[in-house]
N, C-alpha and C positions, 0 to 999 in steps of 0.2 A: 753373858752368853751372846753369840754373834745371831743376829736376823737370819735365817735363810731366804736368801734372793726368792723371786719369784710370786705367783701367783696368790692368793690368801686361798690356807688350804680351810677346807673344811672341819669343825671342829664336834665335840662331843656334843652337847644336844642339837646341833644344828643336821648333822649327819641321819638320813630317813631312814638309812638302813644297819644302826650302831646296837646296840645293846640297852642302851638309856631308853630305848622303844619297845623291847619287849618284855611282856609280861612273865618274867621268868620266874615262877612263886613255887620255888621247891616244894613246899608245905603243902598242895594241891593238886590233885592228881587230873585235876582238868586243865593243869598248865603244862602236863608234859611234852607234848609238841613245841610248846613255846620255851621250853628249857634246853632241845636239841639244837633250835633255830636260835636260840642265843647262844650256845654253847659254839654253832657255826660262825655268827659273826664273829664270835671274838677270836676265834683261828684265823676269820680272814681280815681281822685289824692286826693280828700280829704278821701277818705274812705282809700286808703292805705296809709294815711298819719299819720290814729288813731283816725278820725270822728268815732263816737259811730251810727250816724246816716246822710246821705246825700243822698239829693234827686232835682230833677228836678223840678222846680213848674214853672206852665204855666201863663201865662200874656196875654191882648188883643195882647201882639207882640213877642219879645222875648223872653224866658225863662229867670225865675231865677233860679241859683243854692243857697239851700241853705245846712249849713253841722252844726253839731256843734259837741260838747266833751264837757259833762259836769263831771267835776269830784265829783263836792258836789254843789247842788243847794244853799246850803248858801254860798259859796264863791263867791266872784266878776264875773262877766262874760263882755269877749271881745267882740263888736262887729268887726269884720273885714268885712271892704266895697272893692268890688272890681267891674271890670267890663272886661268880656270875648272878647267883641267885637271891632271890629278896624278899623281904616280907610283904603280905599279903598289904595292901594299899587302903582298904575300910578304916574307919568309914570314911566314904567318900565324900562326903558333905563339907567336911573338912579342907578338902583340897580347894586351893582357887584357880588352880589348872587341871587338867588329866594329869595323871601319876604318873602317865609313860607318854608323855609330850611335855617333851622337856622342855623348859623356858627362862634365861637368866632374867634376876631379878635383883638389881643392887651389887652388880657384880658374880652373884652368886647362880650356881646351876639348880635349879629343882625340878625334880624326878623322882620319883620312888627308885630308888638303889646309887642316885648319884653322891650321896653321900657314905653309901654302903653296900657295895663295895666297887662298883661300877666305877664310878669316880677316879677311884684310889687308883684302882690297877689301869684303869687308861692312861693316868697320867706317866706309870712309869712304860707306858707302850709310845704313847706321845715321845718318852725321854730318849727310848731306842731308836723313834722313827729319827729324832734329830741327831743321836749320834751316830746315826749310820750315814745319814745325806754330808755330814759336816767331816765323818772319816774320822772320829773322834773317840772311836770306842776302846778302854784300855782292860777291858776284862769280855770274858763270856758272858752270856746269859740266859737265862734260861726263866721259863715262866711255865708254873702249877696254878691254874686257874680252875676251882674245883666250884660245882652245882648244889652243895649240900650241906654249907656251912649254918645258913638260917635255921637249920632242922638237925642241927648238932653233928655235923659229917662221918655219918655211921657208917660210909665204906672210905673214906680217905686213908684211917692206917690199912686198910688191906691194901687197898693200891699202891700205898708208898712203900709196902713192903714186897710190892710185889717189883718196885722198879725203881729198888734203890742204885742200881748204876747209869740208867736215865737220867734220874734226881740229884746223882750227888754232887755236891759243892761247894766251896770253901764259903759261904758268910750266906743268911735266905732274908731277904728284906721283905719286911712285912708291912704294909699299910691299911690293915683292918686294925683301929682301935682309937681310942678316945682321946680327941683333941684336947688338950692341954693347952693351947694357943690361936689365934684366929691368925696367929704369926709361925712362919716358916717354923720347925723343930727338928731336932733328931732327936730320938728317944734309942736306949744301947740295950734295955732288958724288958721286959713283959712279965707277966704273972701268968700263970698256969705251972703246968707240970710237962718237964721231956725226961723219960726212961732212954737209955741208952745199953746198949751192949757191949 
């Protein structure tokens, strides 16, 4: 992959006003402000990342974000699934930094959700931001960034049923789940269950 010329942009925990910095702990109801206010940044890291279009959509509990780039409606489209919110951070004592000041350490980012899921779905916002400056994009994309996977996402199939023409897509790329390597992977199936109609 080619360097984008230019200035060194700013990156995921370095950013004051990212997602890696708030407190977004679905699981407590004294974080829900802090669950809109993440749900916000991560609309406005997809719209500066080269979303044609990204917005907030409301649920009986958390918000979802969703974004997409379409370049040609006949070409393929991605779906990317991700989820904003995180587990509660205690005990504290534990940490050698704050949970939500984010610090690399050995290469590595640590945060509370930079591993889960924060992380994940940045980087495939990062991949857009560079396919879209470099003109390199050969599919659509589209991003389900949902609030309420920590706490088992009790309104995600209502929403996904409520906007399945939104949502639909030929292939959804997921990157919530268990590293298998400290080395690059692609993983092709998951374990759970999908009913279909």
């Amino acid at each position: 992959m080619e360097r984008i010329p230019g200035k060194k942009q700013r990156t995921f925990p370095e950013r004051n006003d990212g997602p890696a910095r708030i407190p977004s702990i679905s699981a407590k109801s004294e974080h829900k402000a802090d669950m809109t206010k993440c749900a916000e940044a991560v609309k406005k890291s997809l719209l500066d990342a080269g979303c044609n279009k990204a917005e907030v959509m409301a649920t009986d509990g958390h918000p979802v974000v969703y974004g997409e780039k379409i370049i040609d409606p006949s070409k393929p489209t991605v779906l990317v699934y991700g989820h904003y919110d995180v587990q509660p951070p205690e005990p504290l004592e534990l940490w050698h930094s704050g949970p939500f000041e984010p610090v690399i350490k050995d290469g590595m980012v640590f945060a509370r959700g930079s591993a889960d899921d924060k992380g994940q779905f940045y980087m495939h916002v990062k991949a857009l931001e560079i396919m879209t400056k470099t003109n390199s994009m050969s599919t659509n994309i589209k991003f389900l960034i949902e609030g309420e996977e920590e706490v088992g996402s009790p309104n995600l199939g209502k929403f996904v049923g409520a906007n399945k023409a939104l949502l639909k897509a030929d292939v959804i790329l997921i990157s919530d789940s268990s590293m298998l390597s400290m080395n690059p992977f692609a993983g092709y199936g998951s374990g759970g269950s999908v009913i279909s109609k």
